[in-house]
C-alpha positions as CSV (number, residue, x, y, z in Angstrom):
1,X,78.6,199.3,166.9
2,X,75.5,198.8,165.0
3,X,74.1,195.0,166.2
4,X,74.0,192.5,162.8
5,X,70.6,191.3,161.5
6,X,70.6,187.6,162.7
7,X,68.2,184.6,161.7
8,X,68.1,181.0,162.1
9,X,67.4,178.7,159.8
10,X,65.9,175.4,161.6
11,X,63.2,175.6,164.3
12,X,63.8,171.9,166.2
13,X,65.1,171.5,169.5
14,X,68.5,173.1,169.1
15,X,67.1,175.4,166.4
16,X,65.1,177.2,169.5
17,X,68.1,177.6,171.8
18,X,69.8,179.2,169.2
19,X,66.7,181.8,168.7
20,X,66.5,182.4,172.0
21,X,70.0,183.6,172.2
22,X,70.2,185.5,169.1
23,X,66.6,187.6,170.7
24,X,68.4,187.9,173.7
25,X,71.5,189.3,172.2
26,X,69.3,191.6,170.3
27,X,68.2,192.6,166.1
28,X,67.2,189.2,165.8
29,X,64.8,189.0,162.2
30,X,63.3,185.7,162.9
31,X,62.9,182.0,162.0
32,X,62.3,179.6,158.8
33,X,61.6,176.5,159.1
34,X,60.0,173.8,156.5
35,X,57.2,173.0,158.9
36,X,56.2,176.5,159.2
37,X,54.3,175.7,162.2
38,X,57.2,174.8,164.4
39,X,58.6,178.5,162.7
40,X,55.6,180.2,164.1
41,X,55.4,178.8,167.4
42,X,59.2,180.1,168.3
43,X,58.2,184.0,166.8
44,X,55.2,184.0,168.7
45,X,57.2,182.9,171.8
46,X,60.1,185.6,171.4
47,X,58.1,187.9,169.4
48,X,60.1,188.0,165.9
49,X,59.3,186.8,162.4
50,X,58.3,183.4,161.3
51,X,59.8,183.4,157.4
52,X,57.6,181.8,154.7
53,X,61.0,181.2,152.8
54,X,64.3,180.3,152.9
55,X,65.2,183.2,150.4
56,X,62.9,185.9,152.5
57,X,65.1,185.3,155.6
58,X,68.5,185.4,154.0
59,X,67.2,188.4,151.9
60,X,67.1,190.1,155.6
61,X,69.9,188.9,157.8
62,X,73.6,189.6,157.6
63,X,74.3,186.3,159.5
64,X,72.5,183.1,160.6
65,X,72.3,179.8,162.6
66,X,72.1,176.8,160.5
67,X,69.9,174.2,162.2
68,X,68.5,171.4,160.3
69,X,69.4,168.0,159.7
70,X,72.7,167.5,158.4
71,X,71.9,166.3,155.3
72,X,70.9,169.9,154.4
73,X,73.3,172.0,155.7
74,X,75.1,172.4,152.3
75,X,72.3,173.2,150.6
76,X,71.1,176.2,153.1
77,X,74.9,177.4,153.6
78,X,75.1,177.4,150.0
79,X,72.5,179.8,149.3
80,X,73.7,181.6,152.1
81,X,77.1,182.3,151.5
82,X,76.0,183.2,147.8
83,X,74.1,186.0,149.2
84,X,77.0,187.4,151.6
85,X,75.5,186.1,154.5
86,X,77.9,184.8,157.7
87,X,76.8,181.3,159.0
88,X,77.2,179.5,161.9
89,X,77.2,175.9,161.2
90,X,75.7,173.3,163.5
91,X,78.0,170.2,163.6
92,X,78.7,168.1,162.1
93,X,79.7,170.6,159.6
94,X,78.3,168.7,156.7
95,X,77.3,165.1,155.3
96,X,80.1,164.4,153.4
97,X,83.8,166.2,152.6
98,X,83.2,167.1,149.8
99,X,80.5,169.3,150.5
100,X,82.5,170.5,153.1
101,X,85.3,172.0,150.8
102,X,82.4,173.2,148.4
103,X,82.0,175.4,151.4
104,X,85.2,176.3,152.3
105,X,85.9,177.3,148.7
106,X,83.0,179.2,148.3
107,X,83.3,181.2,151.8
108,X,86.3,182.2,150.7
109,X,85.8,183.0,147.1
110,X,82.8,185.4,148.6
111,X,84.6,186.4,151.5
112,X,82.0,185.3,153.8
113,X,82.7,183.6,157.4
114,X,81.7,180.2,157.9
115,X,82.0,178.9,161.5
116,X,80.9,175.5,163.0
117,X,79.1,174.4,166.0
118,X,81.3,172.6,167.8
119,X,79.8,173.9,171.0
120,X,82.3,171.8,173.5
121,X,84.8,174.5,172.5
122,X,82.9,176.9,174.2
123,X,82.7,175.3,177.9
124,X,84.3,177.0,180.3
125,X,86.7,174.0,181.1
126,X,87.8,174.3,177.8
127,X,88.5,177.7,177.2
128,X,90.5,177.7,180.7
129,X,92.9,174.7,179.6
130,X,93.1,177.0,176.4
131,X,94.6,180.0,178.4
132,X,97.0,178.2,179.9
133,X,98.9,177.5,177.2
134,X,99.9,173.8,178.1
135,X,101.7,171.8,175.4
136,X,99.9,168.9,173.7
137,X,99.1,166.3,175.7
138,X,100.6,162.7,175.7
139,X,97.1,160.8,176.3
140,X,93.8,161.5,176.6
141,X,90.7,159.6,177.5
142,X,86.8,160.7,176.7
143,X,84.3,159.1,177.8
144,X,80.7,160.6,176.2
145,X,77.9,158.7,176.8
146,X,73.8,159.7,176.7
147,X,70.6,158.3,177.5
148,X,68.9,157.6,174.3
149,X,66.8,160.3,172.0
150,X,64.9,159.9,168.9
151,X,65.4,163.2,167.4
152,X,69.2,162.3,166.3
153,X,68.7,159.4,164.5
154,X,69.5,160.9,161.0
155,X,73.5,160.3,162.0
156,X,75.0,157.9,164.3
157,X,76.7,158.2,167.7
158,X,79.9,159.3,165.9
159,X,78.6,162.6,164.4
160,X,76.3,162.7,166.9
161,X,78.4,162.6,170.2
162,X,81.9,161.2,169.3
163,X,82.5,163.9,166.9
164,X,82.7,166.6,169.9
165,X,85.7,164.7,171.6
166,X,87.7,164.2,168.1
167,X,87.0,167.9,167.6
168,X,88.5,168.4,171.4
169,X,91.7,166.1,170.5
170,X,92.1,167.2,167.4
171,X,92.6,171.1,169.2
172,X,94.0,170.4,172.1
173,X,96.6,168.0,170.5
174,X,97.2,171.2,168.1
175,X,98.2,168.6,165.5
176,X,96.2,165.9,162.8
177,X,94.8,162.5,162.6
178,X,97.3,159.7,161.4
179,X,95.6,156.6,162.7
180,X,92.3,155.1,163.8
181,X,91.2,152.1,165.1
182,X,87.3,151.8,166.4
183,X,84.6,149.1,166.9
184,X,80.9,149.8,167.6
185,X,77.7,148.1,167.7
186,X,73.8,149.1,166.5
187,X,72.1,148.1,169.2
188,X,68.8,149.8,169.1
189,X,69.3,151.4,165.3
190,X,70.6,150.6,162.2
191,X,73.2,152.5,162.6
192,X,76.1,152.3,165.4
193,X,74.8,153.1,168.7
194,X,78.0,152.8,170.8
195,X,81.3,152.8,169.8
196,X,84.8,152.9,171.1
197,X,88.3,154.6,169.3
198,X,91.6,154.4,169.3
199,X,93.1,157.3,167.8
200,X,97.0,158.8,167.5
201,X,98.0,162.3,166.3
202,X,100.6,163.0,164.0
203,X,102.4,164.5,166.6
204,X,102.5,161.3,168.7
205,X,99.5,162.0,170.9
206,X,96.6,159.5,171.5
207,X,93.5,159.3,172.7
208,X,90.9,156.4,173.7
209,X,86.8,157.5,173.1
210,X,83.6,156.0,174.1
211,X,80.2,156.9,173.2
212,X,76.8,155.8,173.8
213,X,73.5,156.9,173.0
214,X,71.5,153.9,175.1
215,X,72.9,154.7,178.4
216,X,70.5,155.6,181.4
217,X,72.5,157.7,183.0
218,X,74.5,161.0,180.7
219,X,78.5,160.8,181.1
220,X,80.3,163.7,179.7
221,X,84.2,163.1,181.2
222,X,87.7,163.3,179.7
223,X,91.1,162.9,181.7
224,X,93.7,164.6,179.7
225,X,97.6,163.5,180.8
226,X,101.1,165.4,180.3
227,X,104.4,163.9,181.7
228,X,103.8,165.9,184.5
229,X,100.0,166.3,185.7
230,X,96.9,165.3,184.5
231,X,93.5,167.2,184.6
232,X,90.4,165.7,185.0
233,X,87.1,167.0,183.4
234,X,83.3,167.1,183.8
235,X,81.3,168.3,181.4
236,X,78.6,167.9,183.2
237,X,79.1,169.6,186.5
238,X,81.5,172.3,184.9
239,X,84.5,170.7,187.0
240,X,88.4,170.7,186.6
241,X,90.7,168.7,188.8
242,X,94.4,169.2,188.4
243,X,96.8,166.6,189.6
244,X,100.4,166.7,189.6
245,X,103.5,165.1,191.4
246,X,104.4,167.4,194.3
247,X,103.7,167.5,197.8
248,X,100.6,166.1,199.6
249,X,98.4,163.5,199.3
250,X,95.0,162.2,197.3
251,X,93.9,159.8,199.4
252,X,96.1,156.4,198.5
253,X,98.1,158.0,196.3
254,X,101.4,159.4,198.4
255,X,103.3,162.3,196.2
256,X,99.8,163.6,194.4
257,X,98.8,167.3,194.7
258,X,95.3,168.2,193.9
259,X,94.1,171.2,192.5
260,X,90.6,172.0,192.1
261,X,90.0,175.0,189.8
262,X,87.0,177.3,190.8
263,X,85.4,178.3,187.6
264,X,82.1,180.0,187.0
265,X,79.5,178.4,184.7
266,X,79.4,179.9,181.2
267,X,75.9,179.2,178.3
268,X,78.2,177.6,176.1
269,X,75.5,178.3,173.2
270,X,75.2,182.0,173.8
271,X,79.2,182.5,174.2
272,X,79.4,180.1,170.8
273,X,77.3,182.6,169.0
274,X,78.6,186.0,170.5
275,X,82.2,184.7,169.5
276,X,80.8,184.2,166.1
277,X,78.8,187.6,165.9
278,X,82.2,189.3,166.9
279,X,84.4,187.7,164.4
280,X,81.6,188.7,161.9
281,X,82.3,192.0,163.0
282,X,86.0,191.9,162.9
283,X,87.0,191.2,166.4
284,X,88.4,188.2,167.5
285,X,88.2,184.3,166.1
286,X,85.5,182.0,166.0
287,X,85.4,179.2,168.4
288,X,85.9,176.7,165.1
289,X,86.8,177.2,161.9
290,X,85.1,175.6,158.9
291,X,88.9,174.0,158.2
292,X,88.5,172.7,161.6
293,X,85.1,171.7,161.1
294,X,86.2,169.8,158.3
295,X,88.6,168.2,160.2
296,X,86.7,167.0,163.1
297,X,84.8,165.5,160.3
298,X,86.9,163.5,158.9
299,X,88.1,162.2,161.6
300,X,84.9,161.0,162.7
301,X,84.7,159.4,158.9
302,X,88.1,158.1,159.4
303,X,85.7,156.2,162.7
304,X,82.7,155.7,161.0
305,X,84.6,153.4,158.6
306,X,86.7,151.6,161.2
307,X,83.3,150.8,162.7
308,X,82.1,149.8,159.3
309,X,84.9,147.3,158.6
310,X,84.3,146.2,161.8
311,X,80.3,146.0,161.9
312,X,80.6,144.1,158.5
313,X,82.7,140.9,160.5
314,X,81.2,137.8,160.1
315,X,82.3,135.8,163.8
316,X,83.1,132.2,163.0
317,X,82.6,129.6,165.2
318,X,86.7,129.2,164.9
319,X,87.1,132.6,165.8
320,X,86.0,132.4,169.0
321,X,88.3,129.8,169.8
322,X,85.4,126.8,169.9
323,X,86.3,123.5,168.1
């Protein structure tokens, strides 16, 4: 099968991973970037193309990466998907919904395939509880939490890190948001730095989320419960911990089996963008859908403006119980 004629569009920090797995996956054309200096230094380090335009690249690729700051991923996707090129969308899909549907409509309409990068799909803890086939779970708890970064600051720690979690939720629950209740707090921004969510499923499930962007330490951990077990996950260290009623003992806790499930570390970025570069081709699914895009983003609007309503308070004196 001939390979497809890839490009990215974006040359920052993730823009660069995403080069260097398209180069090492092979055909990849090359780079644009508005600051064509940051373009240039990323051919010259995996020897492909630096573009000089938006409209040379696309004129050369059959699908691409879409890198840049949110606020101008509809624009690029646009002209992409008016050209028949495939794109991979870096999350959060878009800035608002409506430019999400835009999208949608138009992928469809042109028959092009829009996929988003909601890379958390693509750890291998994730696409093991996948396999399995377990029913929704009953609760689930998320805890996300990052030291702080100055190259994310066009979006807050919702569609920055929160945003992967509801994504997670919103699949593993297999169902869709019908209540949200959040608080946050800007602590070194003007936007919300930390927040905390409260979020039930149409289908009964619910889930509790924290995230933080001025933490010292990085905390990627969710504990996901069914009436019978619970598994525990790490992000960070690629580990799953089963435990369910049954014979032995976790240390305390009389009538608690553990498993531990021995799984081998996957690039979540390259298996992202192989999964995409097959379903281009015709075999297989992407990891997310731009309908699921869209709905891991509004669901992290649905947060946004619970932490707005809440950020906009004004504490009274009486409100905090003082006379």
């Amino acid at each position: 099968m001939k390979l497809l004629r890839t490009g990215v569009v974006g040359a920052g920090h993730l823009g660069r991973f995403h080069a260097q797995k398209y180069a090492r996956i092979g055909n990849f054309q090359g780079v644009y970037d508005v600051d064509g200096g940051r373009a240039q230094q990323i051919a010259e380090e995996l020897g492909c193309r630096a573009f000089s335009s938006l409209e040379a690249l696309l004129a050369e690729v059959d699908a691409i990466s879409i890198v840049t700051p949110t606020l101008h991923h509809h624009t690029v996707a646009q002209q992409a998907i008016a050209l028949g090129v495939h794109c991979l969308v870096e999350k959060p899909f878009t800035f608002t919904l409506a430019e999400a549907d835009d999208l949608i409509a138009a992928a469809a309409k042109r028959g092009v395939l829009v996929a988003v990068g909601q890379i958390e799909r693509g750890q291998v803890v994730m696409q093991y509880l996948r396999s399995q086939g377990f029913p929704p779970p009953r609760y689930i708890e998320a805890e996300r939490l990052a030291p702080f970064k100055p190259r994310s600051l066009d979006v807050d720690v919702i569609m920055d890190l929160m945003i992967h979690d509801l994504d997670l939720i919103l699949m593993l629950g297999a169902s869709t948001l019908r209540e949200v209740r959040a608080v946050g707090v800007a602590a070194v921004t003007e936007q919300a730095d930390m927040a905390n969510a409260w979020v039930t499923l149409a289908n009964g499930s619910v889930a509790n989320l924290a995230a933080s962007r001025v933490v010292r330490e990085a905390v990627r951990r969710m504990r996901i419960f069914w009436p019978d077990r619970y598994a525990s996950v790490d992000f960070l260290q690629n580990r799953l911990t089963f435990y369910r009623r049954g014979p032995g003992q976790v240390p305390g806790i009389p009538g608690i089996a553990e498993e531990v499930v021995e799984l081998q570390p996957v690039d979540a970025l390259e298996y992202e963008i192989r999964t995409f570069l097959d379903a281009v081709a015709g075999q297989g699914k992407v990891l997310c859908s731009d309908q699921e895009g869209r709905a891991a983003l509004a669901a992290a609007h649905a947060v946004r403006q619970a932490v707005g309503a809440f950020l906009s308070q004004t504490l009274h004196p009486n409100s905090l119980g003082e006379s």
